[in-house]
Structures are given as structure tokens and as C-alpha cells.
C-alpha positions as CSV (number, residue, x, y, z in Angstrom):
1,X,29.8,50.4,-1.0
2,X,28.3,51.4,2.4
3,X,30.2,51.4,5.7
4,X,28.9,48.7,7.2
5,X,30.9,46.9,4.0
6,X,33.6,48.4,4.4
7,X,33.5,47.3,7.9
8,X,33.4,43.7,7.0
9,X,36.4,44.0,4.4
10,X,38.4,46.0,7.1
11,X,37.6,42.6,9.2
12,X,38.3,39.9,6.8
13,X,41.9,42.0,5.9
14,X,42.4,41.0,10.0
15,X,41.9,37.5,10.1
16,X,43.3,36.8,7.2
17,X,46.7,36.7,9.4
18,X,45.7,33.1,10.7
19,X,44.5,30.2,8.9
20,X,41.0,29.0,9.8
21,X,37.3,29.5,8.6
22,X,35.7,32.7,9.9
23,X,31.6,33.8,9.4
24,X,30.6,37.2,10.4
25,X,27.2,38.5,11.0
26,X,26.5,42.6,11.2
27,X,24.2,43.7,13.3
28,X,23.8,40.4,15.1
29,X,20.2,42.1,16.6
30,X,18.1,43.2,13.9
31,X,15.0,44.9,14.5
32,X,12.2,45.1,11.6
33,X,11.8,48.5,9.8
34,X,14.6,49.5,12.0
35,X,17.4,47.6,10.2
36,X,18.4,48.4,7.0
37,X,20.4,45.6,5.9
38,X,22.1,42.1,7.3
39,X,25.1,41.4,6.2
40,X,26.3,37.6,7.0
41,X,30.1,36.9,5.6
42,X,31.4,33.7,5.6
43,X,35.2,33.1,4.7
44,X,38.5,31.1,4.6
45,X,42.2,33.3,5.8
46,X,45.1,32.9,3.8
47,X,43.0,30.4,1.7
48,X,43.5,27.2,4.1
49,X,42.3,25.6,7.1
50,X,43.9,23.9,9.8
51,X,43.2,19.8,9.5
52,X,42.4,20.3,6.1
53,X,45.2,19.5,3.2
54,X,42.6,19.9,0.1
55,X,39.5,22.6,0.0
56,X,36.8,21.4,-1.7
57,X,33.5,24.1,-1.2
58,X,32.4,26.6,1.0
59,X,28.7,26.6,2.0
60,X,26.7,29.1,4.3
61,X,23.7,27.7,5.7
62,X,20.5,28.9,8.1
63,X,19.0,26.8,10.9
64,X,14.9,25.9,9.7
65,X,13.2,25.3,12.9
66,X,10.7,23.5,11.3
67,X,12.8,20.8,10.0
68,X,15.3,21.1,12.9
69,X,18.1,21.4,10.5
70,X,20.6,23.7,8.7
71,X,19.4,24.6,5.0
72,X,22.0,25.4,2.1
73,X,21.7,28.7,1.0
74,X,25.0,29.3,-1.0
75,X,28.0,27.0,-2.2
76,X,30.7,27.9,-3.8
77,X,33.5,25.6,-5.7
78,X,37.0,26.1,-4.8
79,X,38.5,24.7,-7.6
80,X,36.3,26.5,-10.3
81,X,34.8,29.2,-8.2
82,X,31.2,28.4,-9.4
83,X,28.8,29.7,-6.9
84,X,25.4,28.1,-6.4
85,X,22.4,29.7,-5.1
86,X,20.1,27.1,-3.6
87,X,17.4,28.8,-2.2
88,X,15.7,32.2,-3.6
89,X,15.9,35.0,-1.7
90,X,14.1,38.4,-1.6
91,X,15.7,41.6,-1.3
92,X,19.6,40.1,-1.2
93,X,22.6,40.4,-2.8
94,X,25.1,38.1,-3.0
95,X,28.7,38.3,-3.8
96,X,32.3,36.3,-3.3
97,X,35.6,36.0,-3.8
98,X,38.2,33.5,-3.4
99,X,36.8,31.4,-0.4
100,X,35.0,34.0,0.4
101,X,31.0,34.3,0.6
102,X,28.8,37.7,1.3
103,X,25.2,37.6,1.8
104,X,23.5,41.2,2.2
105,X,19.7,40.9,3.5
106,X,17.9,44.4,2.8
107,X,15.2,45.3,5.1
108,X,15.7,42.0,7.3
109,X,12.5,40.7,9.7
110,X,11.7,38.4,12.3
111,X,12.1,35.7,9.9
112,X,16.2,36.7,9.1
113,X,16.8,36.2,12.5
114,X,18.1,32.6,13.1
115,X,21.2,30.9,13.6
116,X,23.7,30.7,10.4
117,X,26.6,28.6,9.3
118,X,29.6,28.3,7.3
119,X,31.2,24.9,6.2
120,X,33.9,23.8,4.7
121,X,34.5,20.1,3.1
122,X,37.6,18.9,2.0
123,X,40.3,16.0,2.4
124,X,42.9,15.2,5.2
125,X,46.3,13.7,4.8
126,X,44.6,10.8,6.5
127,X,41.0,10.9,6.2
128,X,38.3,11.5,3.3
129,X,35.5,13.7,3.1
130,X,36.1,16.4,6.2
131,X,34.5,19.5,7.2
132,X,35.0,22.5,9.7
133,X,31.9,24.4,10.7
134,X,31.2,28.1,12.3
135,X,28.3,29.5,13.5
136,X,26.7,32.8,14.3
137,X,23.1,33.5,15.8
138,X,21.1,37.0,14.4
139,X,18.9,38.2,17.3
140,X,15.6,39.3,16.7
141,X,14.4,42.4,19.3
142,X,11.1,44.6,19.0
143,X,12.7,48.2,19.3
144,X,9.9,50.0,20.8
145,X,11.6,53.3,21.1
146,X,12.9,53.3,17.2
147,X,9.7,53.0,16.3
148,X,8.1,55.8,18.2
149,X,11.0,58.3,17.1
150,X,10.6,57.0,13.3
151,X,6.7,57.7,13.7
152,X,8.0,61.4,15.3
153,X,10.3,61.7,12.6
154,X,7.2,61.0,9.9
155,X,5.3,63.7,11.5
156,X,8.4,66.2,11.4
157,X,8.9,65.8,7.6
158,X,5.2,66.2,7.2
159,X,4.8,69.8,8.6
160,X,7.9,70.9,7.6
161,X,7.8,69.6,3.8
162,X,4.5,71.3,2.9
163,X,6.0,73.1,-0.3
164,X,8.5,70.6,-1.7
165,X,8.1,68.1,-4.9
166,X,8.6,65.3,-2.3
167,X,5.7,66.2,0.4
168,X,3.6,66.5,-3.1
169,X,4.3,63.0,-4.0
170,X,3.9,62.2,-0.5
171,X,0.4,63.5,-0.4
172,X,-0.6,62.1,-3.8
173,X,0.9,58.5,-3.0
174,X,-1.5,59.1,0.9
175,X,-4.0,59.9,-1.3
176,X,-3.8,57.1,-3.2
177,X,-2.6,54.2,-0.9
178,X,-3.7,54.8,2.6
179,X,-4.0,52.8,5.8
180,X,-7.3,52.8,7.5
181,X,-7.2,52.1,11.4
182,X,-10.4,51.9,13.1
183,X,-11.4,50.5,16.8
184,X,-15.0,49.1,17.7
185,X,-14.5,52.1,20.2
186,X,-12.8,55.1,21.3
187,X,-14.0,54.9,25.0
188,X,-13.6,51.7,26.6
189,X,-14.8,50.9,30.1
190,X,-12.5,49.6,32.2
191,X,-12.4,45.3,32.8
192,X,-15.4,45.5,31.0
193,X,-16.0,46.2,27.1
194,X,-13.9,44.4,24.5
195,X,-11.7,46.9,22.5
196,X,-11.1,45.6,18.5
197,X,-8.7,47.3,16.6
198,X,-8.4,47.0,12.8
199,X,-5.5,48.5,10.2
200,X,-6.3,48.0,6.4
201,X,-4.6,48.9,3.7
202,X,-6.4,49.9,0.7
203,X,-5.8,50.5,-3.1
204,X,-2.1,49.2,-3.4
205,X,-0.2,50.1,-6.9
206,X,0.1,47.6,-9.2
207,X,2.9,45.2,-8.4
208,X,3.6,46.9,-4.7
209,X,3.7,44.4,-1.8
210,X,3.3,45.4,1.6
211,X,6.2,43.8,3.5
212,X,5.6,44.3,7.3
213,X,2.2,46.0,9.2
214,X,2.0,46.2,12.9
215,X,0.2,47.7,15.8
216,X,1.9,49.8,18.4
217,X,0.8,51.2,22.0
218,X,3.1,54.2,22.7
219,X,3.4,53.4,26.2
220,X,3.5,49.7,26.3
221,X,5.1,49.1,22.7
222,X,4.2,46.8,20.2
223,X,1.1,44.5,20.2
224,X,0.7,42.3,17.1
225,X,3.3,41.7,13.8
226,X,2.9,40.3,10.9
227,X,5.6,40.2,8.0
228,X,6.0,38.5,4.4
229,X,8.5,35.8,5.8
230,X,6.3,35.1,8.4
231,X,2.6,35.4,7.9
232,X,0.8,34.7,11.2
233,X,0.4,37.8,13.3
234,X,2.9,37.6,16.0
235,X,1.2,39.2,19.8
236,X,2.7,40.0,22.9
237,X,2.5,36.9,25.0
238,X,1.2,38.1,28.3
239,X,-1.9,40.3,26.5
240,X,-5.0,38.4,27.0
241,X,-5.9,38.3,23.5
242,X,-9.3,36.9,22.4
243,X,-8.2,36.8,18.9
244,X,-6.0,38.0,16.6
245,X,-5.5,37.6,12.3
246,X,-3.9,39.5,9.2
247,X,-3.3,39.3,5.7
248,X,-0.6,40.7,3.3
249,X,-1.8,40.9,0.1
250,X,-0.2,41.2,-3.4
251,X,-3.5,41.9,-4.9
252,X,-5.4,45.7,-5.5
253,X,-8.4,44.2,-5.2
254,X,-8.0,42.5,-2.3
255,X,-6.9,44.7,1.3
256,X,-3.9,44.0,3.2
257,X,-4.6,44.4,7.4
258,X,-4.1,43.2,10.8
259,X,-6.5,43.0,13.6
260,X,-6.7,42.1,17.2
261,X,-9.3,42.0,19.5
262,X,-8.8,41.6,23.9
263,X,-10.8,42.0,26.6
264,X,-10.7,43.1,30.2
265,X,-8.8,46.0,29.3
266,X,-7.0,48.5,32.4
267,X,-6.6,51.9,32.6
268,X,-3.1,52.0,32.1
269,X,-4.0,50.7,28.0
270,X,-5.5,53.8,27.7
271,X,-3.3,56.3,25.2
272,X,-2.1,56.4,21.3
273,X,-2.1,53.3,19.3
274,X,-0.6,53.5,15.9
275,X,-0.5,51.1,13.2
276,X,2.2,51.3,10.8
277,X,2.8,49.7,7.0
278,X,6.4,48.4,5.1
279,X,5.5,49.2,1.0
280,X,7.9,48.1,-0.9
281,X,7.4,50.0,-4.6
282,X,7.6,48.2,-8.5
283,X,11.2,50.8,-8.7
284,X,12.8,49.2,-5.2
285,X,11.7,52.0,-3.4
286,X,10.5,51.6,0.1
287,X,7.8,53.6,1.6
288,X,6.2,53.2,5.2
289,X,2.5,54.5,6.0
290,X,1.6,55.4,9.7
291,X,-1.8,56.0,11.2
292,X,-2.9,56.9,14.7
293,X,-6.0,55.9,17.0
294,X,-6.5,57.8,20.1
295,X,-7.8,55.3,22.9
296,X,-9.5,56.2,26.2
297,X,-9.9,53.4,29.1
298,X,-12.1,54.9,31.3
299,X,-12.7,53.9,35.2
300,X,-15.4,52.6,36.4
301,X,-18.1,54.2,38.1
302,X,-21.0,53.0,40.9
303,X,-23.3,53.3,37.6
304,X,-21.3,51.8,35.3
305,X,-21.3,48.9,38.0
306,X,-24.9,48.8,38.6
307,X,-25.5,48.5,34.5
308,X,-23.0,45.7,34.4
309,X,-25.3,44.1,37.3
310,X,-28.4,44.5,36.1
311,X,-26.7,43.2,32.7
312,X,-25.6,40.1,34.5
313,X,-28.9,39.6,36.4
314,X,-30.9,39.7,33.3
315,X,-28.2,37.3,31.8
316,X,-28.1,35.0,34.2
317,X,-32.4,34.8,34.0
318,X,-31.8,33.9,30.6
319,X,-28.6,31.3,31.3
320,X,-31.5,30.2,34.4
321,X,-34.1,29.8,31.4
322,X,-31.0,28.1,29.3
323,X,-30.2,25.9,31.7
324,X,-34.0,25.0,32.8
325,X,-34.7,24.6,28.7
326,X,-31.2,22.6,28.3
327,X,-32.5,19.9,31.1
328,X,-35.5,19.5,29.6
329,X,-33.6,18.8,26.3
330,X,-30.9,16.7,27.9
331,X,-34.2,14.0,29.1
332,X,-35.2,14.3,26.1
333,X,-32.1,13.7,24.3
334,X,-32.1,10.6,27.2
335,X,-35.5,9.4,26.5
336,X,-34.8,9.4,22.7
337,X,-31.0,7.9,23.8
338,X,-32.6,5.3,25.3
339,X,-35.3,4.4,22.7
340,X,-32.4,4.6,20.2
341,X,-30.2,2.4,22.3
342,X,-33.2,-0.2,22.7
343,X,-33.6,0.3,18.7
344,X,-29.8,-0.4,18.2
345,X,-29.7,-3.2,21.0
346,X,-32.9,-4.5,18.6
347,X,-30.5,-3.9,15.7
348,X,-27.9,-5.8,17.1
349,X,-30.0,-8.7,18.0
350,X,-30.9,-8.3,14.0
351,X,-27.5,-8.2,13.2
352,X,-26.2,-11.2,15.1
353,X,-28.9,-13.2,13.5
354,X,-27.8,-11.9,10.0
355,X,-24.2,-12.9,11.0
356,X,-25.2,-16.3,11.8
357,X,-27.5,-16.8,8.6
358,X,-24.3,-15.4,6.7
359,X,-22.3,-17.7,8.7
360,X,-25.2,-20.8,7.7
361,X,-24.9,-19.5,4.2
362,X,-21.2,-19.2,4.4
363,X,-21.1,-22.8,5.8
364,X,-23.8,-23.7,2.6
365,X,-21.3,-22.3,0.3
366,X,-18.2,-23.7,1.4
367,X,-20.4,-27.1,1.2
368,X,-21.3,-26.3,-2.0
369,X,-18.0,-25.2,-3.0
370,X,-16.6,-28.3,-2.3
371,X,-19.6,-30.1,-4.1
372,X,-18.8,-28.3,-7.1
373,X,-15.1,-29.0,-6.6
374,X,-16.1,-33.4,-6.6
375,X,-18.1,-32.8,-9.4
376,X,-14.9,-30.9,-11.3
377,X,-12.7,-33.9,-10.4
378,X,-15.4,-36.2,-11.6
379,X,-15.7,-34.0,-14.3
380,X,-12.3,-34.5,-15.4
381,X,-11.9,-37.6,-14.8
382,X,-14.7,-38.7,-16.7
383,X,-13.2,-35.9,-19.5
384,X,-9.8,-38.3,-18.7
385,X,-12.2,-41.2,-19.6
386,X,-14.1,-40.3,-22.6
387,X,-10.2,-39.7,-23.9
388,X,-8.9,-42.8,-23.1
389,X,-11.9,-44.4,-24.8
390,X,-11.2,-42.1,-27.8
391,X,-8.3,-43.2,-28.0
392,X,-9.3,-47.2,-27.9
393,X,-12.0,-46.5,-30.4
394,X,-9.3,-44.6,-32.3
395,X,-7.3,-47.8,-32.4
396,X,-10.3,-50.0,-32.7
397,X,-10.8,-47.8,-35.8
398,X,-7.5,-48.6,-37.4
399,X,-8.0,-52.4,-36.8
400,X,-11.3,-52.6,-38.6
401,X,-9.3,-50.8,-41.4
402,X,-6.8,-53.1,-41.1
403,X,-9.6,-55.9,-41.0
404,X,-11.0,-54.2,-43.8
405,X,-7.8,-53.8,-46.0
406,X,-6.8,-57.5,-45.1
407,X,-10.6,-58.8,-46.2
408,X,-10.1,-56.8,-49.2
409,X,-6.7,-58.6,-49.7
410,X,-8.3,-62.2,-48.9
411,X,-11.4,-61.1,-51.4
412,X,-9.3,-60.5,-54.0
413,X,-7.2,-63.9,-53.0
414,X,-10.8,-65.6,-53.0
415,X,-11.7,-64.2,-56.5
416,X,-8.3,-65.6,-57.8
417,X,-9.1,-68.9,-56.1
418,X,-13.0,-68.3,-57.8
419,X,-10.9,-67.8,-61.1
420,X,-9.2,-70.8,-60.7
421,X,-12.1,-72.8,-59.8
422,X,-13.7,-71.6,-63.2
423,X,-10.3,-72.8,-64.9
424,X,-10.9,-75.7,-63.5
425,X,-14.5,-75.8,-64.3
426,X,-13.7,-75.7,-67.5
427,X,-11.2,-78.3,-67.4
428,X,-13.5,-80.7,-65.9
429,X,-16.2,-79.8,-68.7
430,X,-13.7,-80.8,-71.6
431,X,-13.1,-83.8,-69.3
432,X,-16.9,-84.5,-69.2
433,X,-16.2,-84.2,-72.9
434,X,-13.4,-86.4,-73.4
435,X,-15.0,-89.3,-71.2
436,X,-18.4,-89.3,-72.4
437,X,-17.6,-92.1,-74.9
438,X,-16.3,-94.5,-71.4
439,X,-19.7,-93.5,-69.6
440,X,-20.1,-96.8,-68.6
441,X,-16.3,-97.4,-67.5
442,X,-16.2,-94.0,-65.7
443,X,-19.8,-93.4,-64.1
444,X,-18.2,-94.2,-60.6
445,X,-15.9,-91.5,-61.9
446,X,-19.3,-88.8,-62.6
447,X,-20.6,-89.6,-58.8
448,X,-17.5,-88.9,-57.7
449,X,-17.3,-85.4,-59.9
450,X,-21.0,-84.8,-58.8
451,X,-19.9,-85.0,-55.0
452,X,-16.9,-83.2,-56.1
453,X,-19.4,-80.8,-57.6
454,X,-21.1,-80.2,-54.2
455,X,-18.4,-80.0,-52.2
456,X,-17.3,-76.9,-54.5
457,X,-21.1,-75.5,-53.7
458,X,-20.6,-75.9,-50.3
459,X,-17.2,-74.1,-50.6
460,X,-19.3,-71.8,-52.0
461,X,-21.3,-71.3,-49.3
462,X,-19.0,-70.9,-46.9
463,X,-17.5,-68.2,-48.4
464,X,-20.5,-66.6,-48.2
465,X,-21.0,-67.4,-44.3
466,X,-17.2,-66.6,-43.9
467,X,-18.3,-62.9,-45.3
468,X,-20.9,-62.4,-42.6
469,X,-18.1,-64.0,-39.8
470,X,-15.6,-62.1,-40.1
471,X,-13.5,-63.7,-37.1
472,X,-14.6,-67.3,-38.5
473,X,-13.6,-65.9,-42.1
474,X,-10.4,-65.4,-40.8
475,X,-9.4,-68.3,-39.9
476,X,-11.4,-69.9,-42.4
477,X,-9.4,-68.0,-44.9
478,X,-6.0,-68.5,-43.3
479,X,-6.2,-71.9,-43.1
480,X,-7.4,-72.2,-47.2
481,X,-4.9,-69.9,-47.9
482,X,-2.4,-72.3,-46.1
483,X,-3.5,-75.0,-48.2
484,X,-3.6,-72.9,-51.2
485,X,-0.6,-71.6,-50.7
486,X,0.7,-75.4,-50.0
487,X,-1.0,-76.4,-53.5
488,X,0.1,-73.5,-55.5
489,X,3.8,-74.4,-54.4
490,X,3.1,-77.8,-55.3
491,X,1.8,-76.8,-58.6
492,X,4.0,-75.0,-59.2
493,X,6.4,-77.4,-58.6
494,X,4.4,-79.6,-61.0
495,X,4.2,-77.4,-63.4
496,X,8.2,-76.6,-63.8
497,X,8.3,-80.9,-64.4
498,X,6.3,-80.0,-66.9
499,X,3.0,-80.9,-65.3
500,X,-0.8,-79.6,-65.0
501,X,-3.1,-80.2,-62.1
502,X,-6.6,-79.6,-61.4
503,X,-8.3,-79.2,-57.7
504,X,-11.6,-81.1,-57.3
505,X,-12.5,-81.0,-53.9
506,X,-9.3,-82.2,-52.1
507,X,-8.3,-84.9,-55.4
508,X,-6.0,-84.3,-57.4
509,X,-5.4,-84.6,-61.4
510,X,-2.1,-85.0,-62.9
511,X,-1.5,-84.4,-66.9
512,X,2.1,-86.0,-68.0
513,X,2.6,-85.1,-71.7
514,X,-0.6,-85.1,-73.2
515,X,-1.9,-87.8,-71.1
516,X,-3.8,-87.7,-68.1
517,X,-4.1,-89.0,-64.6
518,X,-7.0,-89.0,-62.8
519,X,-6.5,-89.4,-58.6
520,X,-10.0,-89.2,-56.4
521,X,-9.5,-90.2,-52.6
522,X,-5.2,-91.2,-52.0
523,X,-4.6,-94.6,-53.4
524,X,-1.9,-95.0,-55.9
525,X,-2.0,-98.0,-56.7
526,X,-3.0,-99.6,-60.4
527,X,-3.5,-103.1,-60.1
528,X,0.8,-103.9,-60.5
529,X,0.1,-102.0,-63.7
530,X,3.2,-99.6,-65.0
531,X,2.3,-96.2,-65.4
532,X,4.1,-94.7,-67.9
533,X,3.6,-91.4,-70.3
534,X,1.4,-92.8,-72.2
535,X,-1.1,-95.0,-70.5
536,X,-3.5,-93.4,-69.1
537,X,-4.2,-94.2,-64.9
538,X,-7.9,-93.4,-63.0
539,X,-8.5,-93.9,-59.3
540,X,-11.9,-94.2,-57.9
541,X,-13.1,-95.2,-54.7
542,X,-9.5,-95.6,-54.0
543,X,-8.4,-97.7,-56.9
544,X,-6.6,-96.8,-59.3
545,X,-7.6,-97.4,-63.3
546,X,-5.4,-97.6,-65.8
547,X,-6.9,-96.2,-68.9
548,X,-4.6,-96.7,-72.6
């Protein structure tokens, strides 16, 4: 445990005598490869805080200027005491107690140095969800002096440790990683050459990194920076720089380096410049790398004034010629300005026209859009239509099969009425039969069969015509069946008294008991006779006959 530790637990013991949070920072200026470590403790005395009833966590934070807000680094559970490390960090160590936090950063830089916080959250008596806050701000400072006495110090323990193990693996580890720092000169005139110097670092070990490299004037301290946290090189403000860039790299292939380049340089830059190197080893060891550069600015003399003249002279012929050559270009860039700005006012013209034929032909097609839209309502409406009349024929359809089914019914009523004309035919035959021995007495009774007989023809006939009609059929047919169905309920009738009757064309014939009665035209009458079961009675031309 190192001093500085010991410090910081000799400190905490002290405040532990009040109740409140307490963070702790040691040293509160750092100063790269001057500071070993930062130590940043963040803690809770007599393990309470005043407005606070319940402690929840303790969290140290640091200030990103970036986002403009505090980051979590740590937090640590005061119930269970599990500590959570948010954010990796290089090169720390971390450890805690009860409400207690301790953040060591080895080998801090520019990048450490920033404003850091502790916070507590917890509960009031009164109020949910509180927190107390402290802060403390690390300094960042460029210790010019450190650094010369450490690069003194270097060159102490390299005369004096010619014949020990450790200047041996000095020399070997030189040998094999060494910084190269070079300048584009080392005699600079005065306000008037440039002055570029360059530090690389060659040939790093395998799995070394190069944590800090800078540049260094001995007189006027520190020039450029440039650190792993923080890899653009950092200058002095008031140098007038022309440029300046640097790499650290993890690589053996590729060189780490910084370089910086500035002009109108003064006498008093004249002097040693060194350039410096952080190694960090693969076995945690540290190791830094110096190299000097001897610089002279030189005064001007009358010659040295008369060359930069004569230098200017001839470069201002040639900026004469450059600007002579530049005019000549600049009307001809206008002549070919102005023949493209005809060629793009043409264009334009073009391109107006084009809009309005894409405005005709957007016109066209909204025209034809709606055209194609009447024809898509006609469309369906004819569609609408052609299924209504579908649906008409469709019922059409059924009624011809109905038609058909009731014409098939009627046919087959027809060929029973065809059936029973053929009955009757025959009846009439064995008539013929029975009255060809009273020719004489019965021939009125023949002409009436024979116009009987053509009536059925004509019947006949109009059957066939009432196939052919089929509306006229219809009612033909309805209004036979009527009377059919009138005389078939009369006959029947008859029939149950024991009766027979024969159709002839609208007369009747009655058969009582063996005997029959003959009726043509309506006329019932028989001469006063008395009709009875046995007598036989004939009517023709509306009288009636009564045959024995």
C-alpha cells in the first residue's frame, strides 16, 4: 500500500466523525509522465447522510465534455455491496468498502483530468427517490521543469550505469526500440525558412503500446502532445503552427510519431528540442525513450536579405505571369460561361416546352383516365346487365320447363282422351253393327255419326295445331280438360247408377241395363212415349226415337 493510500485512509478515518458524503481526489494537478497515479475516493461517514433515512447506492461519476454530462464509472449497492463497473478502464484499480469507493488511475494524462462526482440515492422520511452529490475537479498542467530534470535524470543513469545488468537491458531494449527525431534542418534562418520536426518510433515489441510522445523546447517548454486517451496532437496555442499530426500505434509494422511543422521562426527558438516516448511493456513495466535535436535560428544577414529579394522578385514575375495567364483563363472561363449560360438558357427554353407537352400529355391522360373510368362504369353496368338478363333467361328457362313438363302432362291427358276416343270408336263400330239391320230407320242417325265422325277429325286437327301453338294449346287444352274433366265426373257419376256413356262430338249416349239410348243435339223428348229399361229411345235432329 503506498503513501499516498495511506494518506487517503488516514483522511476518510477523519471525516468519518460527521455524517455526510465526502469524495477525495490526490493530486488534484496531474501532470503526464510526471504523475504516477490518481487516486479519486468517494465515501459515506458513519454510514449515513443527512436528509437521507434509507441509502440505496453510491456512484462516482466523470464529467464527458462531449456529451456535456456526468458518466457512471462505478456503483456500488448498499444493501448487497455489489459493485458495478460501467465503463472499462486502462491502467486502474478499483476497490471498496462499506459506502466506500476507491478509484486508482496509474500513469494519468490529459484525458484523467476532468471534473468527478460522487452520488448518493436513497429515500426521505417524506420524499422518494433523493440524492446528495460532491464534486471535485483534477487539473491538468504541462510541468516543463519535471520534464527537463527527468530527461537530466535519463542522462545521469546512462553514464553512470555502463557496467550493470540494467544499463545492458537498457542498451539492448535502445537497440531494439528506438525513437528517431529528425528536423528538415538544423540551421534555420530567421522569419524565413520553415522548420519541420519529426519523432518516430520504430520496431515496438509485440503487444507494447506507446502511451504518451511529445516534443519539448528546453527553453520555451513543451510544443505538441499526443496521448492514448486523447489522440489529436495537442500544441501550444500562441505558436504559429502550419501543421501539426501523430499517430500511436499498437502495431510493429506500423511507426508510432508526432510531427509539427511552423514557420517564421525567431532567434530566441533556437536551442535543444527533445522528443520523448511513454512504453508501456506486455509485463506492466513502463519504460520512457528520449531523444534530442540540436536547433540553430540564425539571424539574418544583408545577403541572406538580398536572396530572399531576388527570391521574391523572381516569384512575383512568375505570380505577374500567373496572374496575366489566370485573366486570360478567367475570359475564357467567361466566354465559355456565357456560351454555356446561352446553352442552358436554350435548355431551359427546351425544358419549359417539355414541361408543357408533359403538362398537354398529363392533361391527355387525365382525359383519358377518366375516359377509361366511363367505359369501366359502362362496363359494369352493362356486366350488371348481362346478369340481370341471365337471370331472366334463367327464369325464362324454368318456365319453358315448366311449359314443357305441363305439355308433357296434357300429352299424356290427350293420349288418355285419344284412348278413350278409340274406346269409343269401337263402341260406335259395334253400334254400326248392331243398327245395320234399321238402316233405313237410322240413316239420319249415320249422317249424324258421319258429322260426328268429322268433328272428331277436326278435333284431331287441332290437336295437332294446338302442338305447334303452344299459348293457343293452352287454353285450348284447359278448356277440354274442363269439359273433360266436367264429363268424366259426370260419367262417373253415371257409371256408379250403373250407367255407360259414349262421347260423339258433344252428344251423348246413355246405356241403362243392357239397353241403349241414343241422344244427338239436346232434345229429350220421345213423342209422350215412356222410357223405361227396356225400350229402347233415339234422338235425331232433335227428336227423340223410341226404339223396342
Amino acid at each position: 500500500m503506498t503513501l499516498l493510500q495511506h494518506f487517503v485512509l488516514f483522511v476518510s478515518s477523519i471525516l468519518f466523525s460527521t455524517s455526510e458524503l465526502v469524495i477525495d481526489v490526490q493530486p488534484n494537478v496531474i501532470s503526464a509522465e510526471i504523475t504516477a497515479q490518481l487516486v479519486i475516493n468517494c465515501s459515506i461517514t458513519n454510514n449515513q447522510v443527512q436528509h437521507l433515512d434509507v441509502i440505496r447506492s453510491l456512484t462516482l461519476s466523470r464529467y464527458n465534455e462531449t456529451l456535456k454530462e456526468f458518466l457512471d464509472l462505478i456503483t456500488l449497492e448498499a444493501k448487497t455491496l455489489n459493485l458495478s463497473q460501467l465503463v472499462q478502464l486502462h491502467h486502474a484499480q478499483i476497490s471498496f468498502g462499506n459506502l466506500s469507493i476507491s478509484l486508482t488511475l496509474h500513469n494519468p494524462t490529459q484525458f484523467d483530468a476532468k471534473v468527478y462526482r460522487c452520488k448518493v440515492d436513497g429515500d426521505k422520511t417524506n420524499a422518494a427517490n433523493s440524492s446528495i452529490v460532491a464534486k471535485k475537479e483534477v487539473e491538468y498542467r504541462t510541468n516543463t521543469t519535471a520534464l527537463i530534470e527527468e530527461i537530466r535524470r535519463l542522462k545521469v543513469v546512462e553514464k553512470n550505469d555502463q557496467c550493470t545488468l540494467e544499463k545492458i537491458e537498457l542498451i539492448a531494449s535502445h537497440q531494439k526500440t528506438r525513437l528517431h527525431f529528425v528536423g528538415s534542418s538544423k540551421v534555420i534562418k530567421e522569419m524565413i525558412e520553415p522548420l519541420t520536426l519529426t519523432c518516430s518510433l520504430q520496431n515496438l515489441d509485440h503487444n507494447s503500446t506507446v502511451q504518451f510522445m511529445y516534443i519539448l523546447h528546453e527553453p520555451n517548454g513543451v510544443i505538441a502532445t499526443i496521448n492514448k486517451d486523447q489522440p489529436a496532437v495537442t500544441t501550444k496555442q500562441e505558436s504559429n503552427f502550419n501543421m501539426a499530426k501523430g499517430e500511436l500505434s499498437d502495431t510493429k509494422t506500423k511507426a508510432s510519431f508526432i510531427e509539427v511543422s511552423w514557420s517564421y521562426l525567431k532567434s530566441s527558438e533556437s536551442g535543444k528540442y527533445f522528443c520523448g516516448a511513454h512504453v508501456m511493456r506486455p509485463d506492466g513495466r513502463s519504460e520512457r525513450l528520449n531523444e534530442v535535436l540540436a536547433i540553430i535560428v540564425s539571424n539574418l544577414t544583408f545577403d541572406d536579405l538580398v536572396k530572399v529579394m531576388s527570391k521574391l522578385l523572381r516569384q512575383a514575375d512568375i505570380e505577374k505571369e500567373n496572374i496575366l495567364e489566370n485573366k486570360q483563363n478567367i475570359y475564357h472561363i467567361k466566354e465559355d460561361i456565357n456560351t454555356k449560360l446561352q446553352t442552358i438558357l436554350s435548355i431551359k427554353d427546351g425544358l419549359n416546352t417539355n414541361r408543357q407537352n408533359i403538362n398537354t400529355i398529363k392533361d391527355d391522360l387525365e382525359t383519358s383516365r377518366q375516359n377509361i373510368k366511363s367505359l369501366t362504369d359502362d362496363l359494369n353496368a352493362k356486366k350488371q346487365s348481362i346478369a340481370s338478363h341471365n337471370e331472366e333467361l334463367n327464369t325464362l328457362r324454368q318456365i319453358v320447363d315448366s311449359l314443357k313438363d305441363d305439355l308433357r302432362t296434357n300429352k299424356q291427358s290427350l293420349q288418355s282422351i285419344t284412348d278413350e276416343v278409340n274406346t269409343n270408336k269401337q263402341n260406335r263400330n259395334q253400334l254400326k253393327e248392331y243398327l245395320e239391320s234399321n238402316k233405313q230407320k237410322i240413316h239420319n242417325i249415320t249422317e249424324d255419326v258421319s258429322t260426328n265422325r268429322q268433328n272428331i277429325m277436326n278435333i284431331n286437327k287441332g290437336l295437332n295445331t294446338t302442338q305447334q301453338s303452344l299459348s293457343t294449346l293452352e287454353a285450348d287444352i284447359g278448356t277440354e280438360l274442363t269439359n273433360l274433366s266436367n264429363a268424366l265426373t259426370q260419367r262417373k257419376e253415371n257409371i256408379e247408377k250403373g250407367s255407360q256413356i259414349f262421347l260423339f262430338g258433344g252428344s251423348q249416349i246413355f246405356l241403362f241395363g243392357g239397353s241403349q239410348i241414343f241422344l244427338f243435339g239436346g232434345s229429350r223428348n220421345c213423342q209422350g212415349s215412356k222410357i223405361s229399361h227396356h225400350d229402347q229411345e233415339v234422338i235425331i235432329s232433335g227428336k227423340r226415337h223410341c226404339l223396342l
